[in-house]
N, C-alpha and C positions, 0 to 999 in steps of 0.2 A: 614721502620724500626721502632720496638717498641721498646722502653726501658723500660724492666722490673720496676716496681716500679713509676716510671715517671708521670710526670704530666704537663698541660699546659694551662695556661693562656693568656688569651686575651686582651693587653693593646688599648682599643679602643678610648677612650678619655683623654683628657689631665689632664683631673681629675684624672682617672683613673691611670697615670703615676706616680703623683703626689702623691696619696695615697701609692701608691704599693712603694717609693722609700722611704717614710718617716715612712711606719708600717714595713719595712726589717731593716731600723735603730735606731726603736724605741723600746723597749721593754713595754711599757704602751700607742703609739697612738691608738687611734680608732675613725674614722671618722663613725662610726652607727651611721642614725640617726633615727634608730629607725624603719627604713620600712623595714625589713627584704628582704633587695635587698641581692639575692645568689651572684649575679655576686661580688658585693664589697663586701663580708662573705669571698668568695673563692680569692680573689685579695691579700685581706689582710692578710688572713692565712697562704696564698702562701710566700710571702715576708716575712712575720716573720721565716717560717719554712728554707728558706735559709739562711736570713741574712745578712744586706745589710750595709756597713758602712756609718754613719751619715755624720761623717765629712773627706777630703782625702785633701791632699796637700788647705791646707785651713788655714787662716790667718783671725780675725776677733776679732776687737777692736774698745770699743767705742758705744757698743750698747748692751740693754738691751734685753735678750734672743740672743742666737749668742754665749756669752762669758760668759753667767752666768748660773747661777744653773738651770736655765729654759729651757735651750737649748736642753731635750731631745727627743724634738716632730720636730729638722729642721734636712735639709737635706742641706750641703754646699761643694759643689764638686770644684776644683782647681780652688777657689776664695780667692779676699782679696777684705776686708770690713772693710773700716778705717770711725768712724761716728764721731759726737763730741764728744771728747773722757773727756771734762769737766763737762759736767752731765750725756751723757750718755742717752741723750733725744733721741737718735736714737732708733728704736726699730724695732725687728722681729718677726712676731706672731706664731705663733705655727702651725706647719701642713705646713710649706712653707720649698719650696726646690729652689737655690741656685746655681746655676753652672757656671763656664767659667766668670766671672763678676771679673772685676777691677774696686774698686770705692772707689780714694781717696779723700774722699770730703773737697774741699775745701769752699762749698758755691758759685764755679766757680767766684771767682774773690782774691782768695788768701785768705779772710777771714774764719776763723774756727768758723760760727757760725749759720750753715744751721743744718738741722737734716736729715736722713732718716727714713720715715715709712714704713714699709712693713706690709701689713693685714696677716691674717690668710689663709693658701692653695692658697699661691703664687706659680706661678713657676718663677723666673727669670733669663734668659741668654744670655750671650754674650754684656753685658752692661760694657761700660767701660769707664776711663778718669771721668774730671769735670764734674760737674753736671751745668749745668747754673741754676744760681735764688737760693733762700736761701735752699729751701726743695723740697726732695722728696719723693711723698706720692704714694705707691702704695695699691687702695683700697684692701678689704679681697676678695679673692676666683676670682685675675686677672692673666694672662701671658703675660707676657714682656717680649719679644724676640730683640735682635740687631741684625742683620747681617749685613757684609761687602759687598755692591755690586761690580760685580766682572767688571762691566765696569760703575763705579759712579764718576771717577776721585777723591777719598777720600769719597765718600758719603754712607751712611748708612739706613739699610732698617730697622722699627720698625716696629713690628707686636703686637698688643695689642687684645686681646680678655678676654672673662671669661673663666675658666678653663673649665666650665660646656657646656658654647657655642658649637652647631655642627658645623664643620669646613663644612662639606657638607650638608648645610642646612642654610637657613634666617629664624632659628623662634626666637632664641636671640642672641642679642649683647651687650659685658660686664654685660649679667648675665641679661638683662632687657631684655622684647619683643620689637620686631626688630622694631613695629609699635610705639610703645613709644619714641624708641630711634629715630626715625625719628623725631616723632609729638615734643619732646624736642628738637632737634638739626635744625629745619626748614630744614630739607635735602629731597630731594625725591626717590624715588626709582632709577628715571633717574640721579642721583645725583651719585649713588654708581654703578650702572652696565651701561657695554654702549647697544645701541638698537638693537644690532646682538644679546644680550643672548635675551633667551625667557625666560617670568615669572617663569616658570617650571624647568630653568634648571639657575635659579639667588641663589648663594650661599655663605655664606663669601670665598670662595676658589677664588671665580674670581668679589666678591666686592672690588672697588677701599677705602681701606680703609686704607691702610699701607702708614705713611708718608713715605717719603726719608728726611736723617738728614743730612746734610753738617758740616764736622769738621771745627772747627775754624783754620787759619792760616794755613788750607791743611795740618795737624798735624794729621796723620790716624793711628800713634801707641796710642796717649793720646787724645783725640778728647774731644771739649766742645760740650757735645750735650745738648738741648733741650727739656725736657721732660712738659714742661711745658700744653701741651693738657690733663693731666690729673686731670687738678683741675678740669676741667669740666664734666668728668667722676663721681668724687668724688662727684660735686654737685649734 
């Protein structure tokens, strides 16, 4: 079947998602950098030309860009985003999209004196509950995913990569080459795949990379998770 007039695009990478959600609800984003890539010309022309809404059943207090005049480059879909709402040091960078996320930060121990950082062309979802430890930094151009496992007894699967990363492919991880992120982390290849993959067919798709998060007090509507392996990402 053709539809007259019609047009289609190809969301291939999670980059790729990320842009297309954030130039349909932005009227001035543009993520060109300048290499005259057709594919993200036609991505983002795409999503402007329908029209995407920025923000939907969405709550967000407490953070600069999110609630302030800067806010027209995110994308925040049926989230609430509560930061430190006394200076306001939490912050969201531009070009980052937002979705399914509960996060009323306490600093995870009742205290209101943690911050959230979010870099620039995040995707984040299905984060939710305390945050354990004062801050959380998610660097520019990551995805931070949560899911619920469905036989975890309360437990939770984190999925961290760079937006850019091939999911079917080892050539980078969080944005760096894969050989780096080894040689910095002393891990081995045998470390992340088990000896049945063959080198050929070893991928982030079936690398052992995804913690499991256990809620605090089996508490699996408001869970304290741990986010804490990303300061070292950071470093």
């Amino acid at each position: 079947c053709i539809i007259p007039e019609g047009s289609f695009v190809h969301l291939g990478t999670t980059g790729e998602l990320v842009d297309f959600l954030v130039a349909g609800g932005s009227a001035t984003y543009n993520n060109d950098d300048g290499s005259g890539d057709l594919q993200q010309t036609k991505i983002q022309s795409f999503a402007k030309s329908i029209g995407i809404s920025s923000k939907s059943n969405a709550f967000v207090s407490g953070f600069r860009g999110g609630d302030g005049d800067d806010s027209t480059s995110l994308v925040i879909l049926n989230s609430i985003l509560i930061g430190n709402g006394r200076d306001k040091s939490s912050s969201i960078g531009e070009g980052t999209v937002i979705e399914h996320c509960t996060i009323p930060f306490t600093g995870g121990s009742g205290v209101d004196n943690g911050k959230i950082i979010v870099g620039k062309r995040c995707l984040l979802s299905g984060i939710r509950g305390d945050l354990k430890g004062r801050d959380l930094c998610v660097p520019s151009e990551m995805c931070l995913q949560v899911l619920p496992l469905r036989q975890g007894g309360g437990g939770f699967v984190c999925l961290c990569f760079g937006v850019n990363d091939g999911i079917k492919e080892a050539t980078t991880l969080y944005g760096m080459d894969i050989n780096q992120v080894l040689e910095r982390s002393g891990l081995t290849a045998s470390d992340l795949w088990d000896e049945s993959i063959l080198s050929s067919r070893q991928t982030l798709w079936n690398a052992k990379l995804n913690p499991i998060m256990m809620c605090a007090d089996g508490d699996t509507k408001c869970p304290e998770l741990n986010f804490s392996f990303l300061e070292w990402i950071q470093s």
